[in-house]
N, C-alpha and C positions, 0 to 999 in steps of 0.2 A: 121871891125876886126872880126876873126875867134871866135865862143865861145869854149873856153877851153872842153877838153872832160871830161866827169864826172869822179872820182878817186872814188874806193869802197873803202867803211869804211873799217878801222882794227879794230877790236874790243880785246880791253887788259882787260886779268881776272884782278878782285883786290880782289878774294875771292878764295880760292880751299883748299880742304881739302877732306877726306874721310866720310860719310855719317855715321853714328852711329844711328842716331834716325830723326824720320818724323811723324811731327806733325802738324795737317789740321787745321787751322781756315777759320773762315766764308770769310774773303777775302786773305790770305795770309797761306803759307805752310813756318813753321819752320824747321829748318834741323838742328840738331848737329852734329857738325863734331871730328873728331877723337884728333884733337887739342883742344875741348873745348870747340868751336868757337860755337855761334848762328849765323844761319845767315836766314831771313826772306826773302820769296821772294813774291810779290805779283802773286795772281793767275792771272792776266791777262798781267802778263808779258810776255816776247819774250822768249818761249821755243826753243831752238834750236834742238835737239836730236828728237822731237818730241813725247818725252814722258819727266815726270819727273826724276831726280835723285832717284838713288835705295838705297835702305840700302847696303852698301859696295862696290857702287861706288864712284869715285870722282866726286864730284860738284866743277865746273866751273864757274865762276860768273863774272861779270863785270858791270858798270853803262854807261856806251857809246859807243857808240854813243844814248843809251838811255837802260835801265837794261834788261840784258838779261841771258840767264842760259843753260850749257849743262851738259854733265857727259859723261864722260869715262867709262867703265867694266873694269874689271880685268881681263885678258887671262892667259887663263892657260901657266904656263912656260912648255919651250920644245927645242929642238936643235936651234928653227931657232926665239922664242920668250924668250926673258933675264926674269927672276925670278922678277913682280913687277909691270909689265909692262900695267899702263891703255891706251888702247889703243883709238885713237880717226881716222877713217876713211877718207883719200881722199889725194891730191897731197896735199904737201910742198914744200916748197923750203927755204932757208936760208941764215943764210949772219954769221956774225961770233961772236955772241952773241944771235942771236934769231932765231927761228923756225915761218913759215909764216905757220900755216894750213887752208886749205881750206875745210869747213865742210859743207852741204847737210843742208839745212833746207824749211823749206815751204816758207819763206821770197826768196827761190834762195840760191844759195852759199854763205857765208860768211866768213872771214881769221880773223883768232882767231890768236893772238902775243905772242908767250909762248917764256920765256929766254929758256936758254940751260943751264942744270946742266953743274957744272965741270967734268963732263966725259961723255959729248956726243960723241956716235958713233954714224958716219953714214957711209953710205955702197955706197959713189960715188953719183954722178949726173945721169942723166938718159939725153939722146939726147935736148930734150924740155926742159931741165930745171931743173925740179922737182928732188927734192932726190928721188934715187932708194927706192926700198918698196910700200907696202900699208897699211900703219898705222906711228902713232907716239906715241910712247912709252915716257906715261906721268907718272912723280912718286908722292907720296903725296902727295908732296909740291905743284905741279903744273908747275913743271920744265919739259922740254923735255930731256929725255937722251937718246934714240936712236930712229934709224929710222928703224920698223920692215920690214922683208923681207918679 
């Protein structure tokens, strides 16, 4: 019998919010986020971004396939970027409630599972697959609402 081909993790946030305060302890970095929220991350966690979360980025969080952490920037708004918009770099593709990203980390690629606000826009398929653009435009909550150009 054939051995099945390997399937890459999805990795789903269960933590996102805006960045307000960052505070270092000896093994673990504290974040407040714009909601209130603490959230602890240990420092020999799975950075994805390859740096940490900034003050007035969004922090990305999730616990599996084992805890790991990105963050978004804010882009400046402009004709062809919506007012809001944190953007998170590389193909997507989608289905009709979630956003599939595929983000660069030292680990290789990994596909980060964001829902889709009630008013996703996106701008068409591209031949391969992937939604047209080169980012995805993420809002505070950690929702996908469009797919930037």
């Amino acid at each position: 019998m054939p051995t099945p081909a390997p399937t890459a993790s999805l990795y789903v946030p269960n933590v996102s919010g805006i960045v307000v305060n960052v505070t270092y302890g000896a093994q673990d970095v504290r974040y407040t986020l714009g909601n209130g929220r603490q959230f602890s991350f240990s420092q020999s966690g799975f950075i994805m971004a390859g740096s940490e979360p900034q003050k007035d980025g969004l922090l990305i969080a999730g616990s599996a396939p084992g805890p790991w952490l990105t963050w978004a920037g804010l882009r400046v708004a402009s004709a062809t970027t919506p007012a809001g918009c944190y953007a998170l770099y590389g193909n997507a593709t989608a289905n009709a409630t979630q956003v599939f990203q595929t983000v660069s980390s030292a680990r290789g690629d990994v596909v980060i599972v964001f829902p889709k606000s009630p008013n996703w826009v996106d701008h068409g398929v591209e031949a391969s697959g992937s939604l047209s653009g080169g980012y995805t435009c993420m809002n505070a909550q950690g929702e996908a609402f469009e797919r930037g150009l």
